[in-house]
C-alpha positions as CSV (number, residue, x, y, z in Angstrom):
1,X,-5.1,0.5,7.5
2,X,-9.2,0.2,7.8
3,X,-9.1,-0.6,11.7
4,X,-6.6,2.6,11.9
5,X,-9.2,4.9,10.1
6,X,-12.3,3.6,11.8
7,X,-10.5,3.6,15.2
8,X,-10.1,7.2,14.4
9,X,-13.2,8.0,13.1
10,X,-15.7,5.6,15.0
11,X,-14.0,5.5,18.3
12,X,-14.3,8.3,18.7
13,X,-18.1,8.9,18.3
14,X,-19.9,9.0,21.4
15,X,-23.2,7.6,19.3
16,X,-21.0,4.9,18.5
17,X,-19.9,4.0,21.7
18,X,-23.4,3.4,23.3
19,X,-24.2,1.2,20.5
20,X,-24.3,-2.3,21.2
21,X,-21.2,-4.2,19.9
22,X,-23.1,-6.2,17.4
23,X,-25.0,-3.4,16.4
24,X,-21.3,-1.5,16.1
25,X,-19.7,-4.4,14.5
26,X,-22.7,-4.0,11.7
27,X,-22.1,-0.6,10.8
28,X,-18.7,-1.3,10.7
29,X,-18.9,-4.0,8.2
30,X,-21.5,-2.5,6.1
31,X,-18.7,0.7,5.8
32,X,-15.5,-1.6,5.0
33,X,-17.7,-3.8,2.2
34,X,-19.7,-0.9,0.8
35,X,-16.3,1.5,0.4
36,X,-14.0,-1.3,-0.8
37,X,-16.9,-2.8,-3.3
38,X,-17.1,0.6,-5.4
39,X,-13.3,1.0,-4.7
40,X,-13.0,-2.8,-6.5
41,X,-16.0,-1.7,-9.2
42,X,-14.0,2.2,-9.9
43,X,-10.6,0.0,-10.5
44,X,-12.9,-2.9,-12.4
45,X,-13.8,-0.2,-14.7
46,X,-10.7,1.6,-15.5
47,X,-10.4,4.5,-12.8
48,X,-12.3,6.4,-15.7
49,X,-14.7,8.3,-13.3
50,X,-12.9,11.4,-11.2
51,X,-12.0,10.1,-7.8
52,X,-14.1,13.0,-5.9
53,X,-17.2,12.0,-8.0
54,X,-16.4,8.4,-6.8
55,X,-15.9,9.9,-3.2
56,X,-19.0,11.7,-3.7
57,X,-21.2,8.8,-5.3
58,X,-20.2,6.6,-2.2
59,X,-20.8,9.2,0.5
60,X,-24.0,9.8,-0.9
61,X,-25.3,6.2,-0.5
62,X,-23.7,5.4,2.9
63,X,-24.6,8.7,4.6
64,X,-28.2,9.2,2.8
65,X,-29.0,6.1,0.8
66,X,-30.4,5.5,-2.4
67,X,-32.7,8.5,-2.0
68,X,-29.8,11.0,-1.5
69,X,-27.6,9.6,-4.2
70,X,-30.5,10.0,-7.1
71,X,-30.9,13.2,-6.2
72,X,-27.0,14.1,-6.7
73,X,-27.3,15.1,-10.6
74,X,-30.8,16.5,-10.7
């Protein structure tokens, strides 16, 4: 199922494509380990936390790191 979503997603990037294939394999991993660790830590915890705010927390750090994420309750 993750190769099926990042081989619609990713593949499809042109960005991606002229990266180097360890530099796409990199990004790739850091994506599957990041979204399946707070999927792992949301379940760990009892699903008590909304889904979107989980969505939200983990979009926040992989698309604008730490600095973004703080910044989402201010």
């Amino acid at each position: 199922m993750i190769n099926t979503v990042m081989n619609k997603t990713w593949a499809t990037s042109a960005a991606f494509q002229q990266m180097a294939p360890f530099k796409q394999q990199l990004l790739l991993n850091f994506i599957e380990q990041t979204g399946l660790a707070i999927y792992v830590q949301w379940v760990k915890a009892g699903r008590k936390e909304e889904l979107a705010t989980v969505i939200a927390y983990a979009r926040a750090l992989m698309e604008g790191g730490v600095k973004q994420f703080l910044e989402l309750d201010e």
